[in-house]
TORKOL-4160 file (C-alpha; in steps of 0.2 Angstrom, whole numbers, padded with zeros to 4 digits, m for minus):
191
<pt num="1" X="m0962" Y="0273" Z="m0014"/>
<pt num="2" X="m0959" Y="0287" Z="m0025"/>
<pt num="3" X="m0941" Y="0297" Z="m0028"/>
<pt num="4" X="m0933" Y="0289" Z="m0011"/>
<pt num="5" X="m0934" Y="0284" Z="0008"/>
<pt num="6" X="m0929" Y="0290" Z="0021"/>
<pt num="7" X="m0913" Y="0285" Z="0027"/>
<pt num="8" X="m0912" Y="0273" Z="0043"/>
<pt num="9" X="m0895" Y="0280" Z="0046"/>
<pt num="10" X="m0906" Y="0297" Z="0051"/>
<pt num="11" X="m0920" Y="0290" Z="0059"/>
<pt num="12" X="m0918" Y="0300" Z="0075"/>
<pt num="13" X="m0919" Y="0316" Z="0066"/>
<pt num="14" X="m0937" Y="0307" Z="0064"/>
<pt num="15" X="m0940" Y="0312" Z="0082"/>
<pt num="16" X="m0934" Y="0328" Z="0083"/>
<pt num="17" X="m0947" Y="0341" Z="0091"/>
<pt num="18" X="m0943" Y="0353" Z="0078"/>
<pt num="19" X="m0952" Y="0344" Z="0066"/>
<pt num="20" X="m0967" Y="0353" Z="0072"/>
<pt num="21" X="m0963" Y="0369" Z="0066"/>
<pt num="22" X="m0970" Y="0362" Z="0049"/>
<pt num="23" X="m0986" Y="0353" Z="0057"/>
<pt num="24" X="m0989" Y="0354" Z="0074"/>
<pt num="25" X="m0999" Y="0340" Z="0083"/>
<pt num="26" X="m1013" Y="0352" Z="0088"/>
<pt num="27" X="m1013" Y="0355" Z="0066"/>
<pt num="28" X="m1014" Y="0336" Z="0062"/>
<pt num="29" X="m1028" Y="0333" Z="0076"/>
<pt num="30" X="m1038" Y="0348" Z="0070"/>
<pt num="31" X="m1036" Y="0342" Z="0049"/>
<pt num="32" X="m1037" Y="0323" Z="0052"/>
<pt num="33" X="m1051" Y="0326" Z="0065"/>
<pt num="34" X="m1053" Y="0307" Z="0072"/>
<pt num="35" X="m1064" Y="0301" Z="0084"/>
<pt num="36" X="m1063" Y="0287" Z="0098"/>
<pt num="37" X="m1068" Y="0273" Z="0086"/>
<pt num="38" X="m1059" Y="0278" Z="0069"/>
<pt num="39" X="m1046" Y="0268" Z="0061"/>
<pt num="40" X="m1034" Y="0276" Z="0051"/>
<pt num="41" X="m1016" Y="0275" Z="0044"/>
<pt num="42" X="m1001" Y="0286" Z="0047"/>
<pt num="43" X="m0992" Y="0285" Z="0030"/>
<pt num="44" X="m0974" Y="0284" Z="0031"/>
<pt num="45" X="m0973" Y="0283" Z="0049"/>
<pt num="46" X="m0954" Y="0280" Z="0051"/>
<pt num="47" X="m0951" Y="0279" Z="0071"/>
<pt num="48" X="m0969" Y="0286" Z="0074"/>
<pt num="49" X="m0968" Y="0304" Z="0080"/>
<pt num="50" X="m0985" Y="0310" Z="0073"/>
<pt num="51" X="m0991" Y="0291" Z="0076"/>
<pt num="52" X="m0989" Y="0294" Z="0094"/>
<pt num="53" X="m0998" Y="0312" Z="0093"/>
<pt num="54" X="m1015" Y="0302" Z="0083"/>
<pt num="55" X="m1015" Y="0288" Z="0095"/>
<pt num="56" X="m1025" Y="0294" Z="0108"/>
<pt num="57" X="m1037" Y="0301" Z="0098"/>
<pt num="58" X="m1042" Y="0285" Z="0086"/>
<pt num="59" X="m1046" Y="0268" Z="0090"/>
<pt num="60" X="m1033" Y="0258" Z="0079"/>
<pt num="61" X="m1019" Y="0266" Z="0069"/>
<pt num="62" X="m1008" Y="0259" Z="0056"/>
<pt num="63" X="m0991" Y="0265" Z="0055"/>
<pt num="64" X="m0987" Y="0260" Z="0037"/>
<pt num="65" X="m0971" Y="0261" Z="0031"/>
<pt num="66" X="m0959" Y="0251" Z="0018"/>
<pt num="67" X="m0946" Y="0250" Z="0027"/>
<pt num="68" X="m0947" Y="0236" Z="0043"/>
<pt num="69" X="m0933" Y="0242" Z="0050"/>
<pt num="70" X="m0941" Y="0258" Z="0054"/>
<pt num="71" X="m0955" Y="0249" Z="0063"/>
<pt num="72" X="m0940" Y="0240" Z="0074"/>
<pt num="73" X="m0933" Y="0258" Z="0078"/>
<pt num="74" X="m0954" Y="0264" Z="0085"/>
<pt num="75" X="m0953" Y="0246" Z="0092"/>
<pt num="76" X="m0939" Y="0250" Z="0103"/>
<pt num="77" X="m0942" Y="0268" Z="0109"/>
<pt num="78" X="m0961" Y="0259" Z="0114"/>
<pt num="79" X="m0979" Y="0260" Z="0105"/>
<pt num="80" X="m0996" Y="0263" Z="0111"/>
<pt num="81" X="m1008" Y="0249" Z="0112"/>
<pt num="82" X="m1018" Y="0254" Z="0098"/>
<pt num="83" X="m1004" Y="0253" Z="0086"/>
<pt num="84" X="m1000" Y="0242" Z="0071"/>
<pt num="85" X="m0987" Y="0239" Z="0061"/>
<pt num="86" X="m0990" Y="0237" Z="0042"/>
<pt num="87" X="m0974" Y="0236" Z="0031"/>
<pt num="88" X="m0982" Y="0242" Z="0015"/>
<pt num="89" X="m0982" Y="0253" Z="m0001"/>
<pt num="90" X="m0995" Y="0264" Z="m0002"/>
<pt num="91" X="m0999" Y="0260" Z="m0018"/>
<pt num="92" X="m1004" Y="0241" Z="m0013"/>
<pt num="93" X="m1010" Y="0241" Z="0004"/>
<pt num="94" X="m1017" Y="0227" Z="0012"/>
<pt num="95" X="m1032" Y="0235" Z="0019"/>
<pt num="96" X="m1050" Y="0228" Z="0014"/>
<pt num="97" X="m1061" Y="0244" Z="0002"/>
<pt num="98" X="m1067" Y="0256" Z="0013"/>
<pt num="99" X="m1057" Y="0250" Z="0029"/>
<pt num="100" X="m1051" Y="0265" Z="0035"/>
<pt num="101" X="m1061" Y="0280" Z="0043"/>
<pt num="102" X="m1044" Y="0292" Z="0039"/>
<pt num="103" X="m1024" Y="0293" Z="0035"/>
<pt num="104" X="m1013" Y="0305" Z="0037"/>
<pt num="105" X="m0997" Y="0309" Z="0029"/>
<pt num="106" X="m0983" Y="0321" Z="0035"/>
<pt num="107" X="m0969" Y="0324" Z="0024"/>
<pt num="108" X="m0972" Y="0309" Z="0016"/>
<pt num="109" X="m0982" Y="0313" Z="0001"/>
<pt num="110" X="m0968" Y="0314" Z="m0010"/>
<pt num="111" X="m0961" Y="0297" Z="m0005"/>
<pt num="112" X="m0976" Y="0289" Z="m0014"/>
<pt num="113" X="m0985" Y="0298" Z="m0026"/>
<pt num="114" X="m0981" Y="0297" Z="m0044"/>
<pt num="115" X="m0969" Y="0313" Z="m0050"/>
<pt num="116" X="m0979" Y="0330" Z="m0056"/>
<pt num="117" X="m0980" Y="0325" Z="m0076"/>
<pt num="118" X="m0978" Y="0309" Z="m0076"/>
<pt num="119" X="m0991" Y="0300" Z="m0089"/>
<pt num="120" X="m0995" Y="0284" Z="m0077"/>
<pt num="121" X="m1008" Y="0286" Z="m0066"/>
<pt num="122" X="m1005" Y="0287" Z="m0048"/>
<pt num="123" X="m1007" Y="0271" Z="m0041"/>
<pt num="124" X="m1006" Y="0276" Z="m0021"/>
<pt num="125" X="m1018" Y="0289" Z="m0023"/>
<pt num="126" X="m1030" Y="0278" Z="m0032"/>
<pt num="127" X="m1025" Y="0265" Z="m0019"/>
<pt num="128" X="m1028" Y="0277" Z="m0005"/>
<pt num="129" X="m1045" Y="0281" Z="m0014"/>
<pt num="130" X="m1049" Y="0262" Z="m0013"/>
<pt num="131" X="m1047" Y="0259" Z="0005"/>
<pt num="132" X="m1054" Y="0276" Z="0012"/>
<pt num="133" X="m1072" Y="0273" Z="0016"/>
<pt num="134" X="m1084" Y="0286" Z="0007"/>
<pt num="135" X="m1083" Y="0301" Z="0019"/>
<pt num="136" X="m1064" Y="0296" Z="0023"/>
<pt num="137" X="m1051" Y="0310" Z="0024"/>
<pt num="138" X="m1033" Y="0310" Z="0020"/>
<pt num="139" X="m1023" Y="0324" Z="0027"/>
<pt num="140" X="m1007" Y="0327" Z="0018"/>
<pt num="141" X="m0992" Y="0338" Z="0025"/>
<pt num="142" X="m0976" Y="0338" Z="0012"/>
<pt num="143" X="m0962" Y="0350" Z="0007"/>
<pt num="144" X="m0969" Y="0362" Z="m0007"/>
<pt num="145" X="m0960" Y="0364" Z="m0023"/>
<pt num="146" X="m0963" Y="0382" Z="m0020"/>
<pt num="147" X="m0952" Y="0381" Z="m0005"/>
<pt num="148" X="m0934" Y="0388" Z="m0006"/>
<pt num="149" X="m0927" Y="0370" Z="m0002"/>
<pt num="150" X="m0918" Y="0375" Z="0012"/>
<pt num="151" X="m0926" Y="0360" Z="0024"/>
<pt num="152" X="m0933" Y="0344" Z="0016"/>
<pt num="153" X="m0929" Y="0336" Z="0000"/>
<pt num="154" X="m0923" Y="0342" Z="m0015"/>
<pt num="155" X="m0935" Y="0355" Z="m0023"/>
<pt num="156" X="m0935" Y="0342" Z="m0039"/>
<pt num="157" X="m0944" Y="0328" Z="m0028"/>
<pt num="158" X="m0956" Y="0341" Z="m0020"/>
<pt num="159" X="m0976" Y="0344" Z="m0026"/>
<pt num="160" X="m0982" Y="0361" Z="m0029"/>
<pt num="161" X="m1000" Y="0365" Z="m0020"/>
<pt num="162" X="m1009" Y="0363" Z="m0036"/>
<pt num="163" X="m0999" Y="0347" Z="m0040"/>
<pt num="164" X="m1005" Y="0337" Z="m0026"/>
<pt num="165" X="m1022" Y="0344" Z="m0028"/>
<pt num="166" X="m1024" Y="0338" Z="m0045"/>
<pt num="167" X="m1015" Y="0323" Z="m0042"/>
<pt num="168" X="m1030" Y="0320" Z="m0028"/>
<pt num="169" X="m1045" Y="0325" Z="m0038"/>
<pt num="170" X="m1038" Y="0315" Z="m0055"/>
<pt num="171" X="m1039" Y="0299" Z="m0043"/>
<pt num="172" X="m1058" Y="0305" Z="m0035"/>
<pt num="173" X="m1055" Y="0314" Z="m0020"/>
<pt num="174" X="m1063" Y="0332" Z="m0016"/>
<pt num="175" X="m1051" Y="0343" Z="m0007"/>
<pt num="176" X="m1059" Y="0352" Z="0006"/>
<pt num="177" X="m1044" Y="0361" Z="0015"/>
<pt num="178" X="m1029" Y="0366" Z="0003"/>
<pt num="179" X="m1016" Y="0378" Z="0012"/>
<pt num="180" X="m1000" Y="0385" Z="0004"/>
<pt num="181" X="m0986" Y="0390" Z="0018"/>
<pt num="182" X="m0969" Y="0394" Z="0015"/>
<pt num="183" X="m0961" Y="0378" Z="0016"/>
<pt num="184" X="m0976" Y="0366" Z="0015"/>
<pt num="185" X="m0992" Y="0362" Z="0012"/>
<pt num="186" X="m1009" Y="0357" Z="0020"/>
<pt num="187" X="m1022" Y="0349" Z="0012"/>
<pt num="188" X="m1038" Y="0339" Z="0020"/>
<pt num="189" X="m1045" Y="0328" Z="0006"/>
<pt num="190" X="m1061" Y="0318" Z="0005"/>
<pt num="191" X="m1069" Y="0303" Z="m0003"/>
């Protein structure tokens, strides 16, 4: 992934309810809009706190993440039945083209895309394109380089708004949603 991880050592902050100050589960349900069939991919999952908000909405989701040990921690507090563990960059994900009908990505985005500036393409994002079926959309919710940096990461390993739009169109989405908040960001991409 990108500039860090998350630290396992933290991992219960992972479940802390105050998380949905920054996306609420009614916000990720209402961006990611799945249906009782779709499969899609929580990016980043950690201990699966937003995995356990999507599950009973979709009919598989993949709780990707590069650490296993995180998996072990959501193992132990208990997972739905429509759950799977991938241990995975998002930049090679072992799903087949046009596997899955969505992903979602809370505060996570700058874990795995390629830092604003940099002259290499961004190999998640066009991953994420390739496995996205055409009509497939990718919610992303990350700290904003526009934020004061009081929560979250550094402001240096943060995305402006228009960063990780441009970083989305350059690898051939359309963003359809793109919100600026205080601290964050919201943005409903298509493919």
């Amino acid at each position: 992934m990108g500039f860090h991880t998350f630290p396992l050592e933290r991992a219960d902050e992972l479940e802390d309810p105050s998380r949905y100050r920054y996306c609420s589960r009614e916000e990720l349900l209402e961006l990611l809009a799945p249906t009782a069939e779709d499969v899609v991919a929580d990016l980043g999952s950690g201990t699966g706190f937003y995995t356990d908000d999507v599950a009973p909405f979709a009919g598989t989701v993949y709780a990707v993440d590069v650490q296993s040990a995180m998996h072990d921690r959501y193992r132990e507090k208990g997972t739905p039945e429509n759950v799977e563990f991938v241990t995975s960059e998002v930049s090679t994900l072992p799903f087949a083209e046009d596997e899955l009908d969505g992903a979602f990505s809370t505060m996570t985005h700058h874990e795995y895309a390629t830092p604003p500036g940099s002259a290499s393409p961004d190999d998640a994002l066009e991953e994420l394109a390739r496995v996205l079926r055409p009509g497939g959309r990718l919610v992303t919710v990350d700290w904003s380089g526009d934020g004061d940096g009081e929560d979250g990461p550094a402001l240096e390993e943060r995305f402006s708004l228009e960063e990780a739009v441009d970083g989305l169109e350059a690898a051939g989405f359309e963003v359809e949603t793109a919100r600026g908040r205080p601290e964050t960001f919201a943005l409903v991409a298509v493919r």
